[in-house]
NUDRENVO-651207 format. One record per atom (N, C-alpha, C): chain; x, y, z; atom name. Coordinates in Angstrom, 3 decimals. Each point is the difference from the previous one (the first is absolute). Example, Ala and Ser with C-alpha at 12.3 -4.5 7.8 and 13.67 -1.06 7.14 Angstrom:
BEGIN
ATOM chaine        X        Y        Z atome
ATOM      A   13.190   -5.690    7.800     N
ATOM      A   -0.890    1.190    0.000    CA
ATOM      A    0.900    1.200    0.000     C
ATOM      A   -0.350    1.050   -0.720     N
ATOM      A    0.820    1.190    0.060    CA
ATOM      A   -0.770    1.090    0.730     C
//
This chain:
BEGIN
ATOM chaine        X        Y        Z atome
ATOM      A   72.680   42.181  -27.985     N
ATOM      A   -0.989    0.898    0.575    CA
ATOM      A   -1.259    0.007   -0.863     C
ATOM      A   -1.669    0.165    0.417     N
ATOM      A   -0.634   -0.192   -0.521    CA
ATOM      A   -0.616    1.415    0.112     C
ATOM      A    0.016    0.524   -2.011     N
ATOM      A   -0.381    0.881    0.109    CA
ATOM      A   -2.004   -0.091   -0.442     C
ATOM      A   -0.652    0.850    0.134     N
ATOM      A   -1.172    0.487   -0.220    CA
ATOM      A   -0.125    0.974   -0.600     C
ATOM      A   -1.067    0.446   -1.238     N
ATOM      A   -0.715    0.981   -0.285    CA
ATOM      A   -0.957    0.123    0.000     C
ATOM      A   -0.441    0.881    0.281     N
ATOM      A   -1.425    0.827    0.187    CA
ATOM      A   -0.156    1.241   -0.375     C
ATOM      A   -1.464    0.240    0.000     N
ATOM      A   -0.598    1.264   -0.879    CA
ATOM      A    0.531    1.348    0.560     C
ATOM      A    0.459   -0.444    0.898     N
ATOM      A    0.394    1.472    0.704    CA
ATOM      A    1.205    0.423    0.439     C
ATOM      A    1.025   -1.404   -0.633     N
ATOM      A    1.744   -0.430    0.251    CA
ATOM      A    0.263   -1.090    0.432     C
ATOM      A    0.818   -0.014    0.618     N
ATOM      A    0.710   -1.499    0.254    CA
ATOM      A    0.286   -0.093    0.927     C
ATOM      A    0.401   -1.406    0.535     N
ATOM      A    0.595   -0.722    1.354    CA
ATOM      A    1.381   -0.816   -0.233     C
ATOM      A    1.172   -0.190    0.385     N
ATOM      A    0.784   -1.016    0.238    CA
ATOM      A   -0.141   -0.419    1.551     C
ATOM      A   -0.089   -1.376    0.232     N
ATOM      A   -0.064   -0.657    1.504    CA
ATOM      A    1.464   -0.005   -0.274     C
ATOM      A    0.708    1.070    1.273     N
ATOM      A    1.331   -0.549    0.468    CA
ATOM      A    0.261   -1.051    0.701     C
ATOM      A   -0.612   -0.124    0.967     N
ATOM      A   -0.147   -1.357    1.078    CA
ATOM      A   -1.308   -0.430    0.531     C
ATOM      A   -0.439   -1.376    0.295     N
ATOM      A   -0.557   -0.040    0.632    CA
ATOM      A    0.044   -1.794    0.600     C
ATOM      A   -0.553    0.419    1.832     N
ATOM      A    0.392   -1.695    0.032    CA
ATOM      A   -1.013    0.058    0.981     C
ATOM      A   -0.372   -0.792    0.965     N
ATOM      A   -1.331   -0.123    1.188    CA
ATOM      A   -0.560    1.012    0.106     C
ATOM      A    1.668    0.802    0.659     N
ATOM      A   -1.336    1.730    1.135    CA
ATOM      A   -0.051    0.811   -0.755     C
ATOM      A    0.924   -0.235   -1.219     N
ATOM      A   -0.468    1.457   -0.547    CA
ATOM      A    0.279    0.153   -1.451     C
ATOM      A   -0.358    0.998   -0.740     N
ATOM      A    0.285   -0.151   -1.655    CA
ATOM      A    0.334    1.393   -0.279     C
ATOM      A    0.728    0.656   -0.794     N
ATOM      A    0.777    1.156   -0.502    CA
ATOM      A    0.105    0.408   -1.432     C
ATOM      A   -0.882    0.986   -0.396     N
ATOM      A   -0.142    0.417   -1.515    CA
ATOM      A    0.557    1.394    0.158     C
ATOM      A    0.550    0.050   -1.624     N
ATOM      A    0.089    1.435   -0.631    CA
ATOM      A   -1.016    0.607   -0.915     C
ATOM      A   -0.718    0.768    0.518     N
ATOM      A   -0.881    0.387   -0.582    CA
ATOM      A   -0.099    1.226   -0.861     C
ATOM      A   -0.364    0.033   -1.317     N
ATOM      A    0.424    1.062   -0.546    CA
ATOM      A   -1.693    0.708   -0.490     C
ATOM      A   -0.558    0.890    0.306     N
ATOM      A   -1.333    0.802   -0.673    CA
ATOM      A    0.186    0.983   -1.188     C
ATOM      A   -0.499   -0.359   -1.317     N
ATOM      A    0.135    1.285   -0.666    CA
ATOM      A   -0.823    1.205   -0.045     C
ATOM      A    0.722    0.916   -0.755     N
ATOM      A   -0.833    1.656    0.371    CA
ATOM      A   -1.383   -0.539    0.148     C
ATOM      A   -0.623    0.772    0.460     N
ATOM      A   -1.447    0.299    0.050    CA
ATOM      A   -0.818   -1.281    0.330     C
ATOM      A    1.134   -0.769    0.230     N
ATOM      A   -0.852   -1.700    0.530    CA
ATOM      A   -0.324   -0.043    1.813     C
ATOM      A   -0.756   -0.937    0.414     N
ATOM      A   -0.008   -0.003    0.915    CA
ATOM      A   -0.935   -1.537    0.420     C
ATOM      A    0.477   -0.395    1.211     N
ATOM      A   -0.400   -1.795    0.087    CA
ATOM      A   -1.067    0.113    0.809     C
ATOM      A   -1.225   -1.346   -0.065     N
ATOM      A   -1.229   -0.121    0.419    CA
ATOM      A    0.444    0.337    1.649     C
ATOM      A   -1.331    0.313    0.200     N
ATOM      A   -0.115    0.657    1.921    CA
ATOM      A   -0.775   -1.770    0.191     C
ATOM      A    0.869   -0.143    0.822     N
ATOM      A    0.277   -1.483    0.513    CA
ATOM      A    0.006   -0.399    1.452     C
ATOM      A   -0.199   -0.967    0.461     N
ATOM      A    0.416   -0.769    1.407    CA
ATOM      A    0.566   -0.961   -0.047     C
ATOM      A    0.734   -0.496    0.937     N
ATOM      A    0.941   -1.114    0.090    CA
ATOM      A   -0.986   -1.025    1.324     C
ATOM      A   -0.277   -1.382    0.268     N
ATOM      A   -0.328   -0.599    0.989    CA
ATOM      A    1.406   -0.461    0.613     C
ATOM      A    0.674   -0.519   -0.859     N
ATOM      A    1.646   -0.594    0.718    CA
ATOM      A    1.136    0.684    0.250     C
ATOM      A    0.221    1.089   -0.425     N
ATOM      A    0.966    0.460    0.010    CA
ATOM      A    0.228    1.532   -0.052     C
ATOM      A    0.983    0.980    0.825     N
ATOM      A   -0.206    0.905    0.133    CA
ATOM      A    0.881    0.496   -1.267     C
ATOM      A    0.737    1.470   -0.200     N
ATOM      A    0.782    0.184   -0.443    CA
ATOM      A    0.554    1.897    0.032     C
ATOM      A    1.637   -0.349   -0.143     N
ATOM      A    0.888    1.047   -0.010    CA
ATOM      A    0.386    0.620   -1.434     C
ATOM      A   -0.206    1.277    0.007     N
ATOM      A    0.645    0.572   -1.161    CA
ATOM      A    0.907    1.182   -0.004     C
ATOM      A    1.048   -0.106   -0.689     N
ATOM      A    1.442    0.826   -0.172    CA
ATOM      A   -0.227    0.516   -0.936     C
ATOM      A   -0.302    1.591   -0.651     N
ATOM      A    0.023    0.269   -1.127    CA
ATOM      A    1.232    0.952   -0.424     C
ATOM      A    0.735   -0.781   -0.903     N
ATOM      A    1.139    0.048   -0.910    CA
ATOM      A    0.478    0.986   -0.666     C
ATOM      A   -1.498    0.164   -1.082     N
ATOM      A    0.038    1.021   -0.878    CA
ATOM      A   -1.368    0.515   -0.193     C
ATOM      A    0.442    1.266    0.231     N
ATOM      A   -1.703    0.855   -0.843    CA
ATOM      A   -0.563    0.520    1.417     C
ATOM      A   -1.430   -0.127   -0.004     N
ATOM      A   -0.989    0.521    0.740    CA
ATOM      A   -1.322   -1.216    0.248     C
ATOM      A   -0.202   -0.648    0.624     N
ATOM      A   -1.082   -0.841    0.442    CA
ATOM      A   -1.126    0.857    0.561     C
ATOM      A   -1.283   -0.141   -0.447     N
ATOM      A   -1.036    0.398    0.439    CA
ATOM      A   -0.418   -0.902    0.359     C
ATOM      A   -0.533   -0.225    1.687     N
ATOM      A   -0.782   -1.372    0.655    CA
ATOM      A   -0.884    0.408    0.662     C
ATOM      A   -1.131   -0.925   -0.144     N
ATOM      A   -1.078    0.466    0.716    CA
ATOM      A   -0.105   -1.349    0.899     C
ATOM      A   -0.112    0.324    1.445     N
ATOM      A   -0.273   -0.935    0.879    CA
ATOM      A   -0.639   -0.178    0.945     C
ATOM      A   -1.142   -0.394   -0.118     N
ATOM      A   -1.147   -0.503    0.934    CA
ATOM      A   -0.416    1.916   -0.552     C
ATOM      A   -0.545    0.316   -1.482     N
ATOM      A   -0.617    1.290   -0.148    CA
ATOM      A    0.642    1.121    0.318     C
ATOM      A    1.515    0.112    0.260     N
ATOM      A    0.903    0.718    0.212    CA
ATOM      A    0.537    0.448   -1.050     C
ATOM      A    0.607    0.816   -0.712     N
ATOM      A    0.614    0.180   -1.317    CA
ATOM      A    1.758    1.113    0.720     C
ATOM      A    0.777   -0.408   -0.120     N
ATOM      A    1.090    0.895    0.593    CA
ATOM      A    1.336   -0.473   -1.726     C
ATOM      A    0.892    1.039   -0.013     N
ATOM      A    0.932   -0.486   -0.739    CA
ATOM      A    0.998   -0.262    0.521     C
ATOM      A    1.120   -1.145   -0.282     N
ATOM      A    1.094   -0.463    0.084    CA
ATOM      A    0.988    0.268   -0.719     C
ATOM      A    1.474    0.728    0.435     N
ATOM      A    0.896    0.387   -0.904    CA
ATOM      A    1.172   -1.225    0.152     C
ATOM      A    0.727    0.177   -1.054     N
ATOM      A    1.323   -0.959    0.040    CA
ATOM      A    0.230   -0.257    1.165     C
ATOM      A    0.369   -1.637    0.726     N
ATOM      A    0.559    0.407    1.250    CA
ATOM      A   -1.233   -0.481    0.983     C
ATOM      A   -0.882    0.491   -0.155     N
ATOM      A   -1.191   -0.001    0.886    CA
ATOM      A    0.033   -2.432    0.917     C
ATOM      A   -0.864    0.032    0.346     N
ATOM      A   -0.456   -1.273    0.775    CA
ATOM      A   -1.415    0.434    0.219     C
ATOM      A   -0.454   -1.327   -0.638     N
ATOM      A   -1.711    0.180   -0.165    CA
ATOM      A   -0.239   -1.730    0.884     C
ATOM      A   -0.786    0.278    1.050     N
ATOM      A   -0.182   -1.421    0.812    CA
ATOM      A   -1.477   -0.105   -0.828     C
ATOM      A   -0.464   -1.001    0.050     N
ATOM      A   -1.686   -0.851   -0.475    CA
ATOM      A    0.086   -0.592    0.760     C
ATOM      A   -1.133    0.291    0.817     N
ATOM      A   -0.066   -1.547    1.378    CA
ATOM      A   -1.018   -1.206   -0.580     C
ATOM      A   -0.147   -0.627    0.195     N
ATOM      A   -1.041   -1.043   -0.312    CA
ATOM      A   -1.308    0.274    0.320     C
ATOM      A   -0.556    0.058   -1.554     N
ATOM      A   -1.309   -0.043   -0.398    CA
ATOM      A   -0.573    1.622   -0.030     C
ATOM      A    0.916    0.814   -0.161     N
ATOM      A   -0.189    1.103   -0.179    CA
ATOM      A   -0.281    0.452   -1.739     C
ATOM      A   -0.447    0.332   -0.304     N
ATOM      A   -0.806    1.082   -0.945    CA
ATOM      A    1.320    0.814   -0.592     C
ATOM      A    0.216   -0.686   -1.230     N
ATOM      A    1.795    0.940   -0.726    CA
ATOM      A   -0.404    0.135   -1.082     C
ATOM      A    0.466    0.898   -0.902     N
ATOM      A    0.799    0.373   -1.412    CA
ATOM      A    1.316    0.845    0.108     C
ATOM      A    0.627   -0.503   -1.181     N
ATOM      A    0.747    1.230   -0.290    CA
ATOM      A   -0.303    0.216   -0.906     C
ATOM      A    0.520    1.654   -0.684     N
ATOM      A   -0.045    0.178   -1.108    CA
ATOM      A    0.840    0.906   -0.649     C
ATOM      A    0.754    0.287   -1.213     N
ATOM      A    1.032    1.434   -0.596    CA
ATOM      A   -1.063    0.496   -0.540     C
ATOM      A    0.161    1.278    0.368     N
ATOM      A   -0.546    1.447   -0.656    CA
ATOM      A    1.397    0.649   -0.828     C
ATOM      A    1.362   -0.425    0.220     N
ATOM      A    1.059    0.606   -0.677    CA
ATOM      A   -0.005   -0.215   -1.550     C
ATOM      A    0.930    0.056   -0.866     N
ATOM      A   -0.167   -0.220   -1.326    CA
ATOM      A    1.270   -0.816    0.123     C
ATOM      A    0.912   -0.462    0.961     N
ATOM      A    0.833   -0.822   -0.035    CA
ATOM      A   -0.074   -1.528    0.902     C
ATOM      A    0.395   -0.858   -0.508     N
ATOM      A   -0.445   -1.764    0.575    CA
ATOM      A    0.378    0.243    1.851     C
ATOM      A   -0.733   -0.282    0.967     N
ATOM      A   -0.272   -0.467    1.595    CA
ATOM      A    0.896   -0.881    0.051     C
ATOM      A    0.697   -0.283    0.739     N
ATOM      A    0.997   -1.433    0.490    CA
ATOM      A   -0.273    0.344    1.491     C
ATOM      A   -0.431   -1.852    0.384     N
ATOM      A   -0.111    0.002    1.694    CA
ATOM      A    0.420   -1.331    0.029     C
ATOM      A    0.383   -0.251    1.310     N
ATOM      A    0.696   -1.505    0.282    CA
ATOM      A   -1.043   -0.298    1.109     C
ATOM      A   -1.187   -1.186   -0.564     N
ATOM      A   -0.700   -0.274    1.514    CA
ATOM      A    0.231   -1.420    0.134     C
ATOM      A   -0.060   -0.072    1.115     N
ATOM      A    0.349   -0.923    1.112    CA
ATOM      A   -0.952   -0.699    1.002     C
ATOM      A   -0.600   -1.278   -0.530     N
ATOM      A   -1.404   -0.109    0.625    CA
ATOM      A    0.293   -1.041    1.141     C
ATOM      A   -0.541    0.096    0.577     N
ATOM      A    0.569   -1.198    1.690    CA
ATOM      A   -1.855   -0.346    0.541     C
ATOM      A   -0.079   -1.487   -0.208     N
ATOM      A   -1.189   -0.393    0.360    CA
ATOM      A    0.286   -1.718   -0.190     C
ATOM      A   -1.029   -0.422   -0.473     N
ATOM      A   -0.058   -1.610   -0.092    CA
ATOM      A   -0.767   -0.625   -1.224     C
ATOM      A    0.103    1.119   -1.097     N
ATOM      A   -0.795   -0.560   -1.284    CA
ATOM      A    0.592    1.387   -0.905     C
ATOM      A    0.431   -0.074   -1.100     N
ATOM      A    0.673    0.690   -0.726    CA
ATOM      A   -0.700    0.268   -1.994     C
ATOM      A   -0.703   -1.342   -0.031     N
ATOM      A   -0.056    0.370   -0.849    CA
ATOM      A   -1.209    0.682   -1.059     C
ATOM      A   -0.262    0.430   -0.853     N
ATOM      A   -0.759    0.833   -0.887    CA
ATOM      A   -1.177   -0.147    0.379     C
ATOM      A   -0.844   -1.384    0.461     N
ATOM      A   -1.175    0.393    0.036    CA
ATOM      A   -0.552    0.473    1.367     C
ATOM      A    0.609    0.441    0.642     N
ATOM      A    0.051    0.716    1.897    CA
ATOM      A   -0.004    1.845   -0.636     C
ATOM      A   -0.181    0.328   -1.217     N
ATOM      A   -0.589    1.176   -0.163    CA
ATOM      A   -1.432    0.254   -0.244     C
ATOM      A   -0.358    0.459    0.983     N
ATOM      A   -1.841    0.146    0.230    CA
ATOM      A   -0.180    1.776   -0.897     C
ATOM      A   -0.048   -0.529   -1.037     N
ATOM      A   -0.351    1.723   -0.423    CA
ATOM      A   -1.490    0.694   -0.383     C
ATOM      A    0.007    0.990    0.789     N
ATOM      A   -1.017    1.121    0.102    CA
ATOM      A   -0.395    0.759   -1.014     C
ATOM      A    1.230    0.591   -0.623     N
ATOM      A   -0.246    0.212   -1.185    CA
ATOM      A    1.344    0.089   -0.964     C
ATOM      A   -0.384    0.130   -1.123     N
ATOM      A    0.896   -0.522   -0.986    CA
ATOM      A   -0.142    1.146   -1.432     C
ATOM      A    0.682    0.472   -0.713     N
ATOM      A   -0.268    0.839   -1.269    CA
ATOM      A    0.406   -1.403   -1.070     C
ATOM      A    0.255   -0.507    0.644     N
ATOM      A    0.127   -1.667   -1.474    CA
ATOM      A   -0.372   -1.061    0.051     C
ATOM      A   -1.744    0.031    1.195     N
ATOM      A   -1.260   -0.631   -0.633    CA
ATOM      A    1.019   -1.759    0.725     C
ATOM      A    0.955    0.633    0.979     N
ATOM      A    0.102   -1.339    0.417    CA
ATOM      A   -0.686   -0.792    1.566     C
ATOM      A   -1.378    0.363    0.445     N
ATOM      A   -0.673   -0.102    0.776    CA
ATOM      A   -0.437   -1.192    0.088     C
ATOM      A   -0.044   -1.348    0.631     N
ATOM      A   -0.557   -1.005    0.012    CA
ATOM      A   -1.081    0.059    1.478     C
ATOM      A   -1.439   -0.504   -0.695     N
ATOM      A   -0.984    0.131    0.603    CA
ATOM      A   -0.021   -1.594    0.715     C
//
């Protein structure tokens, strides 16, 4: 399994093969990931553990354990923890291009914006 870190937690890819690719995503306290778009691919989220704060398409609602968070394609996302304990979500992206550089981000707190 290929894990990832980042400034704001980590990823393991559980699966992924043509239609679709499957991470565990973990956010720490007070972190939260760039407000982004996808062109290829939509995506599903299961959150595990904690509290997800998502804002979508300028929406901000919270997600408890349990919850299902849909992202349709090319919609306007973040999540983010406001808790003091680590976010776990299992998303599930189904499109026709999967990988890293199909994140169009808007904005970013870690200056990772490519012009």
């Amino acid at each position: 399994m290929q894990n990832e870190i980042r400034p704001w937690g980590n990823y393991t890819v559980l699966d992924e093969c043509q239609m679709h690719k499957v991470k565990r995503i973990e956010v720490l306290p007070k972190q939260r990931l760039s407000y982004q778009y996808h062109n290829y691919r939509s995506e599903t989220w299961v959150i595990t553990e904690g509290i997800a704060t998502v804002t979508l398409d300028g929406i901000v609602n919270d997600y408890p354990k349990g919850s299902i968070v849909n992202i349709p394609l090319k919609a306007k996302h973040r999540v983010q923890n406001n808790q003091e304990t680590p976010l776990i979500f299992i998303e599930i992206q189904q499109g026709t291009y999967f990988d890293e550089d199909d994140i169009i981000r808007i904005e970013d707190d870690y200056n990772r914006i490519k012009y």
